[in-house]
C-alpha positions as a Markdown table, in Angstrom:
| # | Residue | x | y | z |
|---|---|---|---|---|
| 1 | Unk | 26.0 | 5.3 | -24.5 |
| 2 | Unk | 22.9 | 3.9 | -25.5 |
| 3 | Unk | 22.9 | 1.0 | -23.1 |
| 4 | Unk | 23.1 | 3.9 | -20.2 |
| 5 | Unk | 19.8 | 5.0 | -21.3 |
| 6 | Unk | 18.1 | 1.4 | -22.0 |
| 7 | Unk | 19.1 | 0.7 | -18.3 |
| 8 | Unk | 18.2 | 4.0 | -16.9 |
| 9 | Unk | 14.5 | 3.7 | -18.5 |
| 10 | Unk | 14.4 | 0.1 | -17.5 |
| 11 | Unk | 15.0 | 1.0 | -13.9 |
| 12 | Unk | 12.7 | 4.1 | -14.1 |
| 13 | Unk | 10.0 | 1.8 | -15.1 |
| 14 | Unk | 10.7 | -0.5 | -12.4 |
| 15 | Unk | 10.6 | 2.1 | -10.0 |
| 16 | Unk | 7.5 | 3.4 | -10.7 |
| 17 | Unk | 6.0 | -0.2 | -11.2 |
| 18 | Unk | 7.2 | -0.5 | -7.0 |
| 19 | Unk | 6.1 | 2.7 | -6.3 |
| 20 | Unk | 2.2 | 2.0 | -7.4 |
| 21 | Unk | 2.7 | -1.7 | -6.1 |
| 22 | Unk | 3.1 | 0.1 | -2.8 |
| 23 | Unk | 1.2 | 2.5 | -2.9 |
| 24 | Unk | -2.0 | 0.0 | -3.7 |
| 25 | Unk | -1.0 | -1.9 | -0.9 |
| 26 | Unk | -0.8 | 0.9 | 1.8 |
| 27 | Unk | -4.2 | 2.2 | 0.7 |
| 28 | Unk | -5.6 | -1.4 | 1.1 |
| 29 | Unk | -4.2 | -1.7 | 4.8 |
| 30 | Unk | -5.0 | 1.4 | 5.4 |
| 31 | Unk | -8.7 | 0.6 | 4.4 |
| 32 | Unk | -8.5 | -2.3 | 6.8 |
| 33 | Unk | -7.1 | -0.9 | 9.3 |
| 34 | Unk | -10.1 | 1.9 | 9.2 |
| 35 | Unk | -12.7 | -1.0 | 8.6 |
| 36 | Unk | -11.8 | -3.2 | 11.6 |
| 37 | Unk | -11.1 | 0.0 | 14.1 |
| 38 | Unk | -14.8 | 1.0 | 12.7 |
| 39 | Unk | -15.9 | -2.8 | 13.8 |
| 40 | Unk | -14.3 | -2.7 | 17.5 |
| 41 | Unk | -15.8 | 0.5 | 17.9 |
| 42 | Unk | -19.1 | -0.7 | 17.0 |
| 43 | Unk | -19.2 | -3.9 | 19.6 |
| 44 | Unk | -17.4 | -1.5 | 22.3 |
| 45 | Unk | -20.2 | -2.4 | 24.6 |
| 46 | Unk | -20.1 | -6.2 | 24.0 |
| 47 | Unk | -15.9 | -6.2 | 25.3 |
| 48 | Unk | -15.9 | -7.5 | 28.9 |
| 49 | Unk | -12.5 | -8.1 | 30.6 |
């Protein structure tokens, strides 16, 4: 019975370890994505097509 619970914390742990892995990643792309929309926005006028 005790293995259950060894294996259940260990993937708890894991699962929260993904979870913030992902979540640091999404906010990072999302900062990027903010950052280089703020950019094309700025040289709008530049753009000739």
């Amino acid at each position: 019975m005790e293995r259950v619970y060894k294996t259940m914390r260990n993937a708890g742990a894991l699962n929260i370890t993904v979870g913030i892995i992902v979540t640091v990643i999404g906010l990072a792309a999302g900062i990027m994505s903010i950052v280089n929309g703020a950019v094309l926005l700025k040289r709008k006028s530049e753009i000739t097509f």
